[in-house]
BAVOTOR-66521 format. One record per residue (C-alpha): residue in three letters; residue number from 0; x, y, z. Coordinates in Angstrom, 3 decimals. Example, Ala and Ser with C-alpha at 12.3 -4.5 7.8 and 13.67 -1.06 7.14 Angstrom:
! residues 2
<r:ala&k:0&px:12.300&py:-4.500&pz:7.800>
<r:ser&k:1&px:13.670&py:-1.060&pz:7.140>
//
This chain:
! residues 124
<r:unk&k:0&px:0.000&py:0.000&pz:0.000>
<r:unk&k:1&px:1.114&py:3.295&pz:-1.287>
<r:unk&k:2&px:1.245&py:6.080&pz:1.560>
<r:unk&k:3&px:0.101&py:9.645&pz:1.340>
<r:unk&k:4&px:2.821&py:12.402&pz:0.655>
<r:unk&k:5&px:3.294&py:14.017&pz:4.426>
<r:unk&k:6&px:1.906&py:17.278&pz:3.176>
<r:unk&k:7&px:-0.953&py:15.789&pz:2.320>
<r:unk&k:8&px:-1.395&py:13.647&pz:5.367>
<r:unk&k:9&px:-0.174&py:16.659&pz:7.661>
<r:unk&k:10&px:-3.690&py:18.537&pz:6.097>
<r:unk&k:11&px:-6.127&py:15.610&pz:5.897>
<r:unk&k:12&px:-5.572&py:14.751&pz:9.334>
<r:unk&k:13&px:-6.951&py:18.123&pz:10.383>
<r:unk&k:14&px:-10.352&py:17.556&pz:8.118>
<r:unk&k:15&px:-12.801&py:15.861&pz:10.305>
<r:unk&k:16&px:-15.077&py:14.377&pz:7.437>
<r:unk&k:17&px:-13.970&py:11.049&pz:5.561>
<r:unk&k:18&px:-11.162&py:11.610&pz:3.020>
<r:unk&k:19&px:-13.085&py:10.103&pz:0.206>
<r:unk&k:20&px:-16.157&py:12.917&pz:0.339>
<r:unk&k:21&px:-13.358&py:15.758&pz:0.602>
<r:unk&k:22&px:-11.686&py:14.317&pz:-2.520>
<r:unk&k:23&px:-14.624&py:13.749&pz:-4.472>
<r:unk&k:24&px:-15.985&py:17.534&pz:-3.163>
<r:unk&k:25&px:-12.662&py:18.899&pz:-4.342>
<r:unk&k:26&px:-11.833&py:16.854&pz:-7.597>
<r:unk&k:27&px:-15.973&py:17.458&pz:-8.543>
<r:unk&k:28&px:-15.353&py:21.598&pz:-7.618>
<r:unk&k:29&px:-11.735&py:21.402&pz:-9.798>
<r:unk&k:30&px:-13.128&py:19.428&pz:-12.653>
<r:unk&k:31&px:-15.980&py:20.496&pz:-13.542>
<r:unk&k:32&px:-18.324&py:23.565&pz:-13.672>
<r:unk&k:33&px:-19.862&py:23.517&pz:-10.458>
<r:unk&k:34&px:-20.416&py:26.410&pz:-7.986>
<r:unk&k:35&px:-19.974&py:25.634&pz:-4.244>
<r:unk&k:36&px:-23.873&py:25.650&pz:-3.571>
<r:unk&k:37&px:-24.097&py:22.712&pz:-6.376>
<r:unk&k:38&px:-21.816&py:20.408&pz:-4.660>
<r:unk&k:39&px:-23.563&py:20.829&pz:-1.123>
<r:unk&k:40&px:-26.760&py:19.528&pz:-2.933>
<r:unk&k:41&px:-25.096&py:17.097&pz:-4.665>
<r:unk&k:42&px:-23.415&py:15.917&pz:-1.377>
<r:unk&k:43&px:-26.998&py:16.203&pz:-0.206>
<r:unk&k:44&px:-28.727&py:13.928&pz:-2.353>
<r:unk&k:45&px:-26.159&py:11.222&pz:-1.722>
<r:unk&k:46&px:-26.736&py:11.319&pz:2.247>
<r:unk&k:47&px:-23.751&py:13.453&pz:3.015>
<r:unk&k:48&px:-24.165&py:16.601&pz:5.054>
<r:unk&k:49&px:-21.506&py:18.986&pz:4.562>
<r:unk&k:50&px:-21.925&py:22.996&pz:3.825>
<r:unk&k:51&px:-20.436&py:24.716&pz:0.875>
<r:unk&k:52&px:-17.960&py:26.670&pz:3.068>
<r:unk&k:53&px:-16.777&py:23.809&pz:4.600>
<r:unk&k:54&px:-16.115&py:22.232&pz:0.801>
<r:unk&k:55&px:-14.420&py:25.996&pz:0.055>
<r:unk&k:56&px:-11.965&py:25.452&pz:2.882>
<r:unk&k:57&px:-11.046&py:22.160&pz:1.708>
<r:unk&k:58&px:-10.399&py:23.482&pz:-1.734>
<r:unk&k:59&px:-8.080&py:25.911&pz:-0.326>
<r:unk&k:60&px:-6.352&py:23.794&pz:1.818>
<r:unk&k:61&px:-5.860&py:21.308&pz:-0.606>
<r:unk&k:62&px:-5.423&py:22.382&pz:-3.818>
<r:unk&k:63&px:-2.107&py:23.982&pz:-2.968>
<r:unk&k:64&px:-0.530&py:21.065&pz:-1.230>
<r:unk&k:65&px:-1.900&py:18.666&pz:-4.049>
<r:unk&k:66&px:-0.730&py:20.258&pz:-7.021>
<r:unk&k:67&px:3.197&py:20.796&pz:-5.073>
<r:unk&k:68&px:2.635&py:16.976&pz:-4.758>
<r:unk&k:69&px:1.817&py:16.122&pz:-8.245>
<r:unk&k:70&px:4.356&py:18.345&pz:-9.597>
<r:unk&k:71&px:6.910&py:16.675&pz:-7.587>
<r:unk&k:72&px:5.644&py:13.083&pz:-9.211>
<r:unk&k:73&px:5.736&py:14.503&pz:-12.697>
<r:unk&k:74&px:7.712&py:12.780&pz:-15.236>
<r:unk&k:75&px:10.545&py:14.285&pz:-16.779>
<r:unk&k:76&px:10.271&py:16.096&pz:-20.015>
<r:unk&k:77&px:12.241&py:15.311&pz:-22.476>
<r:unk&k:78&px:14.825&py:17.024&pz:-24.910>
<r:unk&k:79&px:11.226&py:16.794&pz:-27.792>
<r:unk&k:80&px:8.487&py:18.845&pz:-26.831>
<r:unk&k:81&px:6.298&py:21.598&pz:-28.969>
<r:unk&k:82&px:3.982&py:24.017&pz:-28.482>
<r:unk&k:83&px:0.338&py:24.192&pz:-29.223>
<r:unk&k:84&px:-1.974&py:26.960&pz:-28.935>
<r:unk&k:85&px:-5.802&py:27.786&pz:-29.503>
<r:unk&k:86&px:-8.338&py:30.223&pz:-29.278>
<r:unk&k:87&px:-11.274&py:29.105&pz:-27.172>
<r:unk&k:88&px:-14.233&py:30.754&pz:-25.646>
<r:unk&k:89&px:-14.542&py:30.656&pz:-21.450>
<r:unk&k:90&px:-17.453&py:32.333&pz:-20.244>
<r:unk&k:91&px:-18.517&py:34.771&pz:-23.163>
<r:unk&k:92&px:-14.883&py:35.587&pz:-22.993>
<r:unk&k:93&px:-11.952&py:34.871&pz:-26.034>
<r:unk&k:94&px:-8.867&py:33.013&pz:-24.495>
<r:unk&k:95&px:-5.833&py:31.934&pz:-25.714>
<r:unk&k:96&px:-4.937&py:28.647&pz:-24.279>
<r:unk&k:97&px:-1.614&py:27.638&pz:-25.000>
<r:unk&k:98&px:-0.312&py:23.670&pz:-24.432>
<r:unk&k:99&px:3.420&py:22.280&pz:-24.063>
<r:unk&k:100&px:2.855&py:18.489&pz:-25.338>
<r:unk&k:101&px:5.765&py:16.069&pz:-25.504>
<r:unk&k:102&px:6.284&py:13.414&pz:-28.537>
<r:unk&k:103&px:3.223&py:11.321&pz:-27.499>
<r:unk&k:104&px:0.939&py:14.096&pz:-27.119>
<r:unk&k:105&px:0.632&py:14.147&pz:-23.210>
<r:unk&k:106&px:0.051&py:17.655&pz:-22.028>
<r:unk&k:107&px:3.484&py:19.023&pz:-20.461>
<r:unk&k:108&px:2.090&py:21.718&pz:-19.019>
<r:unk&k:109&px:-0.734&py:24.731&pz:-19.917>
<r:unk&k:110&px:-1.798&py:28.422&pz:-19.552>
<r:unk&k:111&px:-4.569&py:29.810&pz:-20.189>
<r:unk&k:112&px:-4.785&py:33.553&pz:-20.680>
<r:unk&k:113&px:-7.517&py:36.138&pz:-21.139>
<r:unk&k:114&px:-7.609&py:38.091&pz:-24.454>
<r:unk&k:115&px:-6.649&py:41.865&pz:-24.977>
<r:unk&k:116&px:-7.188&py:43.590&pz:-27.641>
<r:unk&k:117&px:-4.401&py:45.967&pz:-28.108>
<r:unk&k:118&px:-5.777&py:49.039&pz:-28.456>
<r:unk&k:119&px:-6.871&py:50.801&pz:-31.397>
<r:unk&k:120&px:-4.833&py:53.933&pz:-33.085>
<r:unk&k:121&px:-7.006&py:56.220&pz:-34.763>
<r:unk&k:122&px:-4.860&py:58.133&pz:-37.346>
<r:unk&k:123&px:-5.516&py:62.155&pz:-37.754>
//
């Protein structure tokens, strides 16, 4: 059996709910569009009582010390990577959302970044 990073451990052990809800609240909250209200009815509905705040706090707490984690685990890169870029849409608003994928196509890393337009010279 595979034990917990001691980050990790050192901020579950604080969290007095079982460590399966506060992933699930937490990977649900990262992953996909859901506000903070949804996932205390969704919680709800499945016979778990917790409030949103309480899911917000775990989200802080977490997030930080999970993605140091991960990052440490990441593979190495190697000497053939490229970068890919898009356009996409995120909430009414153009981004550019730019991808560093290695030789298989695994996502390296990303960044997504809201859209200026530079602005416009009018000429007299």
């Amino acid at each position: 059996m595979k034990t917990l990073n001691p980050a990790v451990a050192r901020v579950l052990k604080r969290l007095h709910y079982p460590l399966d809800v506060i992933l699930t609240c937490v990977r649900w909250y990262v992953a996909y569009p859901l506000s903070l209200r949804h996932l205390e009815d969704m919680m709800a509905e499945r016979g778990v009582s917790v409030d949103h705040s309480t899911v917000h706090r775990w989200t802080i707490k977490l997030l930080p010390v999970l993605e140091k984690a991960f990052r440490h685990r990441k593979r190495p890169v190697g000497k053939s990577w490229r970068m890919d870029d898009t356009y996409i849409r995120v909430k009414g608003e153009w981004c550019y959302l730019y991808r560093a994928v290695d030789r298989d196509g695994n996502t390296i890393d990303f960044l997504l970044r809201a859209h200026r337009d530079p602005p416009v010279q009018i000429s007299q």
